[in-house]
Structures are given as structure tokens and as C-alpha cells.
C-alpha positions in Angstrom: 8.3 -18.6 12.2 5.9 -17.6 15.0 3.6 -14.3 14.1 4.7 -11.2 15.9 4.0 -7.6 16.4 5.2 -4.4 17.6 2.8 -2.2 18.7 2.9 1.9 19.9 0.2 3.2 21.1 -0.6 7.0 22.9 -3.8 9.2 23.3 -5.3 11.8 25.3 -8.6 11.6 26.8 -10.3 15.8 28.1 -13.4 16.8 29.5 -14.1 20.6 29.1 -17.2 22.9 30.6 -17.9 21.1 33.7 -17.8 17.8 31.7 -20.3 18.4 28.6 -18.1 18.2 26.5 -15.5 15.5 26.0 -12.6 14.8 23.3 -10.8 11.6 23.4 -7.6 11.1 20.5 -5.0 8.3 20.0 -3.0 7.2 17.8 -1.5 3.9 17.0 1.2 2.0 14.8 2.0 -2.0 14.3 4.5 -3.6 12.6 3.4 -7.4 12.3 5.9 -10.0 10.9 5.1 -13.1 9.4 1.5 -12.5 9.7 -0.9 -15.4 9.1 -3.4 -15.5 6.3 -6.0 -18.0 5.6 -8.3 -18.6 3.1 -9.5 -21.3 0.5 -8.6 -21.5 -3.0 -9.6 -23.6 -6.1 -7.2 -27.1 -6.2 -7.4 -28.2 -9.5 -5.6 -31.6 -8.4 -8.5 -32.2 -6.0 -11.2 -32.7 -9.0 -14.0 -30.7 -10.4 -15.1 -27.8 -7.9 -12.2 -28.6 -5.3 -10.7 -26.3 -3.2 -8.4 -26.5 -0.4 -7.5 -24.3 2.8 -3.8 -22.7 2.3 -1.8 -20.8 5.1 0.7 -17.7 3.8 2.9 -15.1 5.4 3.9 -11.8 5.0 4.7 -8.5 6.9 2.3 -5.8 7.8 2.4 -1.9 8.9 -0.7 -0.7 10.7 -1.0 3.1 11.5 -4.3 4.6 12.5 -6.0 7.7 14.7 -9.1 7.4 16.4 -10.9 10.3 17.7 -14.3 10.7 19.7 -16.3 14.0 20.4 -19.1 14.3 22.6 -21.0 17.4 23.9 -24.1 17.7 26.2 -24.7 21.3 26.6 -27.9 20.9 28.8 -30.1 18.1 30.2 -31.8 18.3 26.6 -29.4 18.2 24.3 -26.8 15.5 23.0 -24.2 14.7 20.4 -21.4 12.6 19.7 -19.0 12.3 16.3 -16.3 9.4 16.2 -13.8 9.1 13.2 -11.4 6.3 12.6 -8.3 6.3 10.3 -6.9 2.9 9.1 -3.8 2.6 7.0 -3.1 -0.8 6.9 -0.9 -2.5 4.2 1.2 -5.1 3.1 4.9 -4.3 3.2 5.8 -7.8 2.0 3.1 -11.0 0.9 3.2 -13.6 -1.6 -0.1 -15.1 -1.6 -1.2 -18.5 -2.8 -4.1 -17.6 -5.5 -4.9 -21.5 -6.8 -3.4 -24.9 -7.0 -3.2 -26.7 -10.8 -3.9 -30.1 -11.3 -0.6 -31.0 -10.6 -0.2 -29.5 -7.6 1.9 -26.7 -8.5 0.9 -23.4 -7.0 -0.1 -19.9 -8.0 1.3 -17.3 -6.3 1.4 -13.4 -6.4 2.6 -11.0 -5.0 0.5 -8.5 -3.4 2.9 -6.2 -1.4 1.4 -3.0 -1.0 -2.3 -4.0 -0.6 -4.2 -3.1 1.7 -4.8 -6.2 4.2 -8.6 -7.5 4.1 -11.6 -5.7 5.7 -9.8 -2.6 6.6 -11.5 0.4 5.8 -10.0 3.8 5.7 -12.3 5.8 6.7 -14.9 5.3 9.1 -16.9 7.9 10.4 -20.0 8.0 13.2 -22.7 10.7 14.6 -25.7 10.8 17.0 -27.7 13.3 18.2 -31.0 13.7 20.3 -33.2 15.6 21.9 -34.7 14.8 25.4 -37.9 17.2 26.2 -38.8 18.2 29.9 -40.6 15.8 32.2 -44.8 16.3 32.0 -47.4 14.0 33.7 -47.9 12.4 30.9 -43.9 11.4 30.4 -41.6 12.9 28.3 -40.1 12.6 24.8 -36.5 11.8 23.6 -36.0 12.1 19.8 -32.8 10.6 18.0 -31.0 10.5 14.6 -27.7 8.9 13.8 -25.3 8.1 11.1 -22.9 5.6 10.3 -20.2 5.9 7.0 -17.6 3.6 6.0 -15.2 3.6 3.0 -14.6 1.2 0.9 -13.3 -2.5 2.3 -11.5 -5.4 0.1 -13.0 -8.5 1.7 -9.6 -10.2 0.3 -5.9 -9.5 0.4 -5.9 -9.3 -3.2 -7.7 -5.7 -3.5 -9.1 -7.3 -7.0 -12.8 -6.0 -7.0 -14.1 -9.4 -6.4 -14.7 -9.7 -2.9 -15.2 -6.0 -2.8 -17.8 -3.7 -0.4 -18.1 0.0 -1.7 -18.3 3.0 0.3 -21.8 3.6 2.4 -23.8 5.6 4.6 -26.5 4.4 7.1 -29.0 6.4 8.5 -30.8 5.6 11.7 -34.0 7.3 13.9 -36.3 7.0 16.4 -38.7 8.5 18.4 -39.1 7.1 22.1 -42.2 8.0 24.4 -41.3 7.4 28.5 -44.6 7.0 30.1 -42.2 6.9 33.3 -39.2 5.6 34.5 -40.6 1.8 33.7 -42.2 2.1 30.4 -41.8 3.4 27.2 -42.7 3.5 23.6 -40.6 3.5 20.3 -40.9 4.1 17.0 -37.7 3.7 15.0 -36.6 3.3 11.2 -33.0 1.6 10.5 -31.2 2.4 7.3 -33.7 5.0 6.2 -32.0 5.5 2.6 -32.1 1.9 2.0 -29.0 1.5 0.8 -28.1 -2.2 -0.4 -24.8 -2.7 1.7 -22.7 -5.9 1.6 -21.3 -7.0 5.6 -19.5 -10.4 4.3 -18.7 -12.4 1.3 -16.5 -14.8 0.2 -14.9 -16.4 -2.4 -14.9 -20.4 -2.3 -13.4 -23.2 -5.0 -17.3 -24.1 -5.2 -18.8 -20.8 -5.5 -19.1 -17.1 -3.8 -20.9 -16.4 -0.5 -22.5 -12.9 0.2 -24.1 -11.5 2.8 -26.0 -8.6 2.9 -27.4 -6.2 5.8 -30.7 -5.4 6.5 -33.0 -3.5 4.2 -34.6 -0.5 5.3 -36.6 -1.3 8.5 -39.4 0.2 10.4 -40.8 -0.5 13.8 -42.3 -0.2 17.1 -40.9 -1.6 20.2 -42.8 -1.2 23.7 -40.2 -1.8 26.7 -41.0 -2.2 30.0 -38.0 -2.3 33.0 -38.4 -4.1 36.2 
């Protein structure tokens, strides 16, 4: 049977004080039957270290809110705060885990997982600080922040392929010399937190990989 989905959908976008500040909402809600999954699994009847790709289908209830915030109170002054709220799970999903040697294969139920890389939570902020123009130029200075709970790489919520919950800190300070040039000094994940963005499990093996490690730098840009 062909995939489908129903999807509702309804929000509310405002701007308040003359348009410095703004606060966007919706919310959302997806029922998906026979949704497609695809992924490889050890085949035991295809020799040592074989694997093979399987296809399974199940049903699926999506329901999330995403909100955004932003307020610019002067020509100085700016932040922003975004939240996202996933609940995304299984209602119905028998999933092929492994094929033996002769063939036969594993399946288990996982109805009531959460579907892969779905986080619950996700949560981001900025804010900066733009001085007043000089001869010289002018200054902007910035600091954000990105979280996001945990995430199941894998529909079988089983630890394996598994990302914890993490928190990513970025800043930077830019020097305009004028509307053309400019100067930056930034740092990206200033905590350096070790933070997985892929993996994957294989019949030969398990692939991860990881985001950057804390990074500092200068970057000169110049606009024609």
C-alpha cells in the first residue's frame, strides 16, 4: 500500500511596538499510514559480515509546536529565542532487526517508539549588540546558543545508534571598517562538547560522525 498522510496545521504570526518585537506560534499534527522505513541489517544467509537493505511499514502520529520570539528594542540591541516540540511515535511497526542463515527473519515490534532522529526538544537563542557608527567603523558583538534533546538515530530507541542531549555555544566579535569591509573574530562550540550528528549501524560495522570540536577563528570579508 502507497505511504500517506494527514496533516493539520494552524499558527499565528504578531508584530508588537512598532515591529520590535515579533512572536510567531503553530502548531501541527500528522497521521502517516504505512510509513516507509529503510535501513540495513545483518543477513546471515548472505555469508560472513553480510547485510542486506529491508523495507517495513507501519503507522505514525506526529504532533509538534514551534514557536519564534524576536525583539529589537533599539538600533543596538537584538534577540531572538526559537523552541521546537516534537512528539513523534510509532502507533503501529514491526520492524525487520536481522535475517538468519536461512533466510528467516527477525522482527520486533517497536510500537510506541519514537521514530528516528526526532528530538523532543529543541531550543535556540541569539543575541548581539551593534555599537554606534565612528570614523573608524563600528562594532557588533554576538553570542548564541543551540540545545537539543536526546535523538535515537534508529527506530528501535535501543541506546545503540543513540545521540544524548547537548548544548552548543557560539560568539563572535565583528569589526565594520565600513559598509565593504570587516573583521571577525569568532569561537564555535565554545564548551567543546563532543556531540554525535550521524551514525549508523551496518551488517559490517558502525559508522559515526561527529561535529566539530571547539573552533576559533578570524575571518576578514570584503563586499563588492
Amino acid at each position: 500500500d502507497p505511504e500517506e498522510v494527514i496533516n493539520y496545521e494552524g499558527g499565528l504570526k504578531t508584530d508588537w511596538w512598532n515591529r520590535r518585537v515579533r512572536a510567531n506560534v503553530s502548531i501541527f499534527y500528522a497521521e502517516y499510514s504505512n510509513l516507509q522505513t529503510i535501513q540495513s541489517v545483518p543477513d546471515a544467509s548472505a555469508g560472513p559480515g553480510g547485510a542486506s537493505i529491508v523495507v517495513d511499514t507501519g503507522d505514525a502520529t506526529i504532533a509538534g509546536l514551534e514557536a519564534e520570539f524576536r525583539f529589537v528594542p533599539d538600533d543596538h540591541w537584538e534577540a531572538g529565542l526559537s523552541y521546537t516540540y516534537l512528539d513523534a511515535t510509532f502507533d503501529r511497526l514491526t520492524q525487520t532487526s536481522a535475517i538468519l542463515a536461512d533466510g528467516t527473519a527477525v522482527r520486533a515490534d517497536l510500537s510506541g517508539n519514537r521514530l528516528s532522529r526526532t528530538p523532543e526538544h529543541a531550543v535556540s537563542f541569539d543575541a548581539s549588540y551593534t555599537t554606534s557608527r565612528f570614523a573608524w567603523g563600528w562594532v557588533k558583538l554576538g553570542i548564541s546558543a543551540n540545545y537539543e534533546s536526546e535523538v535515537f538515530d534508529d527506530n528501535a530507541n535501543d541506546f545503540v545508534e543513540y545521540r544524548k542531549a547537548r548544548t552548543l555555544w557560539d560568539a563572535s566579535a565583528t569589526w565594520h571598517f565600513n559598509d565593504r569591509y570587516s573583521l571577525q573574530l569568532w569561537g564555535r562550540n565554545l564548551g567543546d562538547v563532543e556531540y554525535r550528528t550521524h551514525q549508523v549501524e551496518t551488517g559490517g560495522g558502525f559508522f559515526v560522525q561527529y561535529g566539530p570540536p571547539r573552533q576559533v577563528g578570524v575571518t576578514l570579508t570584503a563586499e563588492f
